[in-house]
N, CA, C and O atoms as CSV, one atom per row, in Angstrom:
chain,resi,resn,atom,element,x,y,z
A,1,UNK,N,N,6.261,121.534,211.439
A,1,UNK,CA,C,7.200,121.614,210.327
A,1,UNK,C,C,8.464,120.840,210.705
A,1,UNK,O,O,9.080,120.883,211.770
A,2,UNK,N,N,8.655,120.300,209.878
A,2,UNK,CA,C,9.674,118.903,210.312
A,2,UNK,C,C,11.817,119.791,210.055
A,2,UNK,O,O,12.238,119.928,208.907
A,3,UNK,N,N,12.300,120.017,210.713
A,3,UNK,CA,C,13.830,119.805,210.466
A,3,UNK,C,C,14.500,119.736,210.053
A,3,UNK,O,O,14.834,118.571,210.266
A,4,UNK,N,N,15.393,120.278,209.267
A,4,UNK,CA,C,16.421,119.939,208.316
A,4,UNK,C,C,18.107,119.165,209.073
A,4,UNK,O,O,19.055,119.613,209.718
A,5,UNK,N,N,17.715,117.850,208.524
A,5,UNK,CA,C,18.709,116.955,209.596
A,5,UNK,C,C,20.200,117.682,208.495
A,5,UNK,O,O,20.371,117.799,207.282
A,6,UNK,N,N,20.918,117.984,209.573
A,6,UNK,CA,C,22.438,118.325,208.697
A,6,UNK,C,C,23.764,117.591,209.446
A,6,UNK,O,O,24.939,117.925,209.601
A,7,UNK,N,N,23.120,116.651,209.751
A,7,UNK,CA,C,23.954,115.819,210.942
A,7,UNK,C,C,25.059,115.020,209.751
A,7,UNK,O,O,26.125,114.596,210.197
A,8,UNK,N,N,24.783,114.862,208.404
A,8,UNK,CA,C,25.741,114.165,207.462
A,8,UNK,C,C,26.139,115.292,207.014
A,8,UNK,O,O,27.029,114.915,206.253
A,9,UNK,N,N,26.113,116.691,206.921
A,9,UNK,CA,C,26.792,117.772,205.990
A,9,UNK,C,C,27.916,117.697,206.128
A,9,UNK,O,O,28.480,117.597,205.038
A,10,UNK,N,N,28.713,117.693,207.133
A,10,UNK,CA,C,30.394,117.773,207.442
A,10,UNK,C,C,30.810,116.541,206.880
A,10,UNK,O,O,31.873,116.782,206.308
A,11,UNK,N,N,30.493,115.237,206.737
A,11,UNK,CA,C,31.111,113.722,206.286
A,11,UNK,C,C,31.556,114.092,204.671
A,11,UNK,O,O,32.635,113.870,204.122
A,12,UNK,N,N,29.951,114.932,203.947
A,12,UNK,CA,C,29.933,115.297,202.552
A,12,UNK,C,C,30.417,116.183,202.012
A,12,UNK,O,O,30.649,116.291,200.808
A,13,UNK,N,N,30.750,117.366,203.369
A,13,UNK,CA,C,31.708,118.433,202.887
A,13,UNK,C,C,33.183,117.685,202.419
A,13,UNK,O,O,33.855,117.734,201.389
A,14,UNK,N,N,33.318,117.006,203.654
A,14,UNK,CA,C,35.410,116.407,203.635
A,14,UNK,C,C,34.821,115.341,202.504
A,14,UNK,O,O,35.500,115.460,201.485
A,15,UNK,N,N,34.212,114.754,202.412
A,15,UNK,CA,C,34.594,113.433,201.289
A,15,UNK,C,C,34.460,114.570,199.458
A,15,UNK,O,O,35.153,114.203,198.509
A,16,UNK,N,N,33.881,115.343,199.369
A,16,UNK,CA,C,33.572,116.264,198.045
A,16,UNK,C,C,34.737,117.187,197.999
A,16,UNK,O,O,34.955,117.718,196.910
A,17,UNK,N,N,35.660,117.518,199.172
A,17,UNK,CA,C,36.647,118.401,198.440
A,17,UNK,C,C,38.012,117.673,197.784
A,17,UNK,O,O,38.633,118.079,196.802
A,18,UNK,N,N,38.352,116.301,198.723
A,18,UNK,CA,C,39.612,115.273,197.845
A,18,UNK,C,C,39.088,114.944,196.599
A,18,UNK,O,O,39.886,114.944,195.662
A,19,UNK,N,N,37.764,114.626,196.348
A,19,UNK,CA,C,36.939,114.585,194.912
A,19,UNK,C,C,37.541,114.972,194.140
A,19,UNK,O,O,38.255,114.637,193.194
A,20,UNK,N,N,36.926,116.322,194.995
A,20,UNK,CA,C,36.851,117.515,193.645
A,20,UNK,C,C,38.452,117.458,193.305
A,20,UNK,O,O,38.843,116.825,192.324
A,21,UNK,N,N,39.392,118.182,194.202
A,21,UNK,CA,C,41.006,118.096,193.823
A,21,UNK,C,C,41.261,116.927,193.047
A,21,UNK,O,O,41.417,117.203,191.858
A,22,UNK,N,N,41.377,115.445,193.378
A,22,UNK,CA,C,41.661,114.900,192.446
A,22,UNK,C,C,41.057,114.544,190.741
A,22,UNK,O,O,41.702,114.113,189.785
A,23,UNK,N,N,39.776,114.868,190.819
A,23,UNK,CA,C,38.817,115.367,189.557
A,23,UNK,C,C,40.022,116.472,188.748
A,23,UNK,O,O,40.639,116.286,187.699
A,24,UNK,N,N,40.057,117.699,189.735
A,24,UNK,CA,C,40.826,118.446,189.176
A,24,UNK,C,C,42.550,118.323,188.257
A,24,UNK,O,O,43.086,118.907,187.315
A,25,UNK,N,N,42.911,117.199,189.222
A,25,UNK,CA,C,44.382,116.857,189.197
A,25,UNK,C,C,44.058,116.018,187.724
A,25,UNK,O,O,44.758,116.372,186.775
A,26,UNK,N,N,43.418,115.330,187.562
A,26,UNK,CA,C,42.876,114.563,186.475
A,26,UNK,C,C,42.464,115.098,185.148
A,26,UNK,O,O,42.548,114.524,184.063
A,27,UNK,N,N,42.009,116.276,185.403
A,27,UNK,CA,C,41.931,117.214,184.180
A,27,UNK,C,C,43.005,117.422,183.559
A,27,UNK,O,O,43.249,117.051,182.411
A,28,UNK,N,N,43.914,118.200,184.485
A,28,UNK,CA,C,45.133,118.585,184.526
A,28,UNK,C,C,46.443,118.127,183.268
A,28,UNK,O,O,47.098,118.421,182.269
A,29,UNK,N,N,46.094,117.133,184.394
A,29,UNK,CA,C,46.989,115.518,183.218
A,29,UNK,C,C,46.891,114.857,182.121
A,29,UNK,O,O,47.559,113.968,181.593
A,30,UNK,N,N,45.599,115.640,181.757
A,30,UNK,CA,C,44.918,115.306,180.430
A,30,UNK,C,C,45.287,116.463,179.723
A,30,UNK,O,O,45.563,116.261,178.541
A,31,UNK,N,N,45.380,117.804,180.191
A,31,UNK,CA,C,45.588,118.826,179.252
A,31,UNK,C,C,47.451,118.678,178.308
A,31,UNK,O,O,48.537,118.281,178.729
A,32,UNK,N,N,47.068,119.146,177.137
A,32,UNK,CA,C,48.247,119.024,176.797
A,32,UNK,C,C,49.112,120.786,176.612
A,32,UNK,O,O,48.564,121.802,176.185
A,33,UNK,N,N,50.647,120.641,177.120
A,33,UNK,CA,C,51.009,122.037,176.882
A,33,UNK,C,C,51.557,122.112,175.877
A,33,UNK,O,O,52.502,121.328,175.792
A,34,UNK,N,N,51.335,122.927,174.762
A,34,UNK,CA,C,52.529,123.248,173.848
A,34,UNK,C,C,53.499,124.138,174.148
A,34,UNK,O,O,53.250,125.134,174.827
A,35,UNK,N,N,54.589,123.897,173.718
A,35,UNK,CA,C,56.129,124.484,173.709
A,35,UNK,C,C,55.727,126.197,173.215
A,35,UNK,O,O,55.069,126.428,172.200
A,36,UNK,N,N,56.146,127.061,173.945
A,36,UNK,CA,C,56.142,128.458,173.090
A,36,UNK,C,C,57.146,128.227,171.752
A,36,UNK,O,O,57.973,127.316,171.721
A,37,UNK,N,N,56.962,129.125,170.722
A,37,UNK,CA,C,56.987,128.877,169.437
A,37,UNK,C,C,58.782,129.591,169.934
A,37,UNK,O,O,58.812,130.452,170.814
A,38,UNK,N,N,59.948,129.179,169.358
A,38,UNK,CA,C,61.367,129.491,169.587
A,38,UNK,C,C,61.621,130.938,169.035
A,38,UNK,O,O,61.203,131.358,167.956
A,39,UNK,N,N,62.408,131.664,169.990
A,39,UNK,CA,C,62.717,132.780,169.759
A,39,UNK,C,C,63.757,133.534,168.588
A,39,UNK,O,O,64.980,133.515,168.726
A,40,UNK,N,N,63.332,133.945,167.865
A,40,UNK,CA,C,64.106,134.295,166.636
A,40,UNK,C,C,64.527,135.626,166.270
A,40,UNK,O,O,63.681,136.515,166.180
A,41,UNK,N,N,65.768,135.858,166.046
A,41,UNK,CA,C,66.335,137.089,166.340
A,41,UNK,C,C,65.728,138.030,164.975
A,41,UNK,O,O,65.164,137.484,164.027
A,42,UNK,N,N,65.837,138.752,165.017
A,42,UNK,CA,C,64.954,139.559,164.067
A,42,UNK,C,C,66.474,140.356,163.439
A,42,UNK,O,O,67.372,141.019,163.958
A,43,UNK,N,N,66.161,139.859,162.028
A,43,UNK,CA,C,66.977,140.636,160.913
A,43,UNK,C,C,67.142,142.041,161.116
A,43,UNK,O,O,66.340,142.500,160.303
A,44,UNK,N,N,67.613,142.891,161.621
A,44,UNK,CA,C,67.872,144.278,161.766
A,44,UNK,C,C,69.034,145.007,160.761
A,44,UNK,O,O,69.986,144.291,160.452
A,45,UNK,N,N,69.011,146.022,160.379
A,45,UNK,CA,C,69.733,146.661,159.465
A,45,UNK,C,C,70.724,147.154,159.969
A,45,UNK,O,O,70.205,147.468,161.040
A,46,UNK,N,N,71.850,147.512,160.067
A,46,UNK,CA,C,72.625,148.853,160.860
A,46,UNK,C,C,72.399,149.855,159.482
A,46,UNK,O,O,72.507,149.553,158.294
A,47,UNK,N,N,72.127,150.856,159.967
A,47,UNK,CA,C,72.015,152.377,158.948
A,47,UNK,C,C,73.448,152.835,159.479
A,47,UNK,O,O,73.685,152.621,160.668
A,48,UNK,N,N,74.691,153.618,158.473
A,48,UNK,CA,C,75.655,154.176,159.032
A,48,UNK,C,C,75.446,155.666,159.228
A,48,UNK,O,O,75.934,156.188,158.225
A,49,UNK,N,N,75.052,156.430,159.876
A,49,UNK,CA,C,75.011,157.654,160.050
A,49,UNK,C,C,75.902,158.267,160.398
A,49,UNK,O,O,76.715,157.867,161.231
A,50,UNK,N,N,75.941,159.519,159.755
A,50,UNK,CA,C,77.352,160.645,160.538
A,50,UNK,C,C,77.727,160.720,161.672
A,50,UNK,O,O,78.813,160.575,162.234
A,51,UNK,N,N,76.542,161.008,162.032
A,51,UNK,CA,C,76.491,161.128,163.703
A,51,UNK,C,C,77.183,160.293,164.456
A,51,UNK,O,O,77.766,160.507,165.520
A,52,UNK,N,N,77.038,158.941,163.584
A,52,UNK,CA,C,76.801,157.510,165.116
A,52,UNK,C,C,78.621,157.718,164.968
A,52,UNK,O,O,79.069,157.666,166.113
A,53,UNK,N,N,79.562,157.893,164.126
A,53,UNK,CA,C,80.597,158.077,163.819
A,53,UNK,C,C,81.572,158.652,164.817
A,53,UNK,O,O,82.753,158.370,165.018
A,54,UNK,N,N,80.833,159.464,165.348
A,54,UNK,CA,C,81.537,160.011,166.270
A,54,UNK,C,C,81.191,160.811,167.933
A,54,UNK,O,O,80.090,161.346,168.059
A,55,UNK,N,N,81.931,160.833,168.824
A,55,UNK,CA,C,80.787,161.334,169.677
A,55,UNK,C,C,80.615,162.723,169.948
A,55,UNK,O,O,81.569,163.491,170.070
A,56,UNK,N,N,79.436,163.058,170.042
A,56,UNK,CA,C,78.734,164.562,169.973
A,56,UNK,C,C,78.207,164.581,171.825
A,56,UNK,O,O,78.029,163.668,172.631
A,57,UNK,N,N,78.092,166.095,171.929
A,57,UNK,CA,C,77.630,166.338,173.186
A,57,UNK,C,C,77.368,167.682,173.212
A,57,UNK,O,O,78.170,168.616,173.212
A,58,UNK,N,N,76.014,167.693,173.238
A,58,UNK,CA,C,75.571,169.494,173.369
A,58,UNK,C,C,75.853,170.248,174.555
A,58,UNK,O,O,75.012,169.955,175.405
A,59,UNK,N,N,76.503,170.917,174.888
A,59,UNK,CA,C,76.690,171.646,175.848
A,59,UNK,C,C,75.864,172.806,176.251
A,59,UNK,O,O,75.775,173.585,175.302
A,60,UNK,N,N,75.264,173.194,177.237
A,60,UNK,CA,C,74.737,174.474,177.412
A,60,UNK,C,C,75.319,175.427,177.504
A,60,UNK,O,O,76.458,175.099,177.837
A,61,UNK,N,N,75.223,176.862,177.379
A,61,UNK,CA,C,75.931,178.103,177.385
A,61,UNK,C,C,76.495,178.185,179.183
A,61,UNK,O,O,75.684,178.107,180.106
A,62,UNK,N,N,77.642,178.311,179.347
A,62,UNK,CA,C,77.695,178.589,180.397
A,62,UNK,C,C,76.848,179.725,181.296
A,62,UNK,O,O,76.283,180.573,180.606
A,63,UNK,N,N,76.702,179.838,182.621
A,63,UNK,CA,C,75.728,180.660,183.151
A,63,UNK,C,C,77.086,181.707,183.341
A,63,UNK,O,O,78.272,181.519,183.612
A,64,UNK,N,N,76.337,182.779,183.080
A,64,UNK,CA,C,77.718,184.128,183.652
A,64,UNK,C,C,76.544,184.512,185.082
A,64,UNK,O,O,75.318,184.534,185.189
A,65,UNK,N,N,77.455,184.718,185.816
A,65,UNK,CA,C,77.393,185.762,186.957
A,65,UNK,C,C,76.733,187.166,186.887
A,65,UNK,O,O,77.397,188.157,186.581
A,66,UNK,N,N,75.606,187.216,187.136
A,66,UNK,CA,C,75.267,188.851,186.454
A,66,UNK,C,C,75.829,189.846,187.216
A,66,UNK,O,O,76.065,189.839,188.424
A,67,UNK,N,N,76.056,190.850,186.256
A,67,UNK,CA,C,76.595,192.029,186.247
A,67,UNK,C,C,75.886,193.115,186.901
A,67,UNK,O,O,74.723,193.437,186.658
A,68,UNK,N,N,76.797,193.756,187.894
A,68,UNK,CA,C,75.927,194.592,188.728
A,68,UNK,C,C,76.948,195.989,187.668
A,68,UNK,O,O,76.724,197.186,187.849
């Protein structure tokens, strides 16, 4: 049964990967990017509420000390 000569595999490995990268780089340069579409502030309402009028703050009941 005869050998599998691999005495050229390493020449074909290094010459197929600058290939491939510049193959790749070449794609690349061909693709075109479009611009994301411009950011636009969004019409918002102000609602006037009572509340926003003034400032509020709930307080908790103070803790008492229990009573012996």
């Amino acid at each position: 049964m005869p050998q599998l000569n691999t005495s050229t595999w390493f020449i074909i490995i290094m010459t197929m990967l600058p290939a491939l990268y510049l193959m790749m780089q070449l794609k690349l340069l061909n693709m075109k990017y479009y611009l994301p579409p411009s950011q636009k502030t969004p019409n918002t309402q102000v609602f006037n509420n009572p509340w926003q009028l003034k400032w509020t703050k709930i307080y908790l009941p103070h803790l008492q000390p229990p009573h012996s």
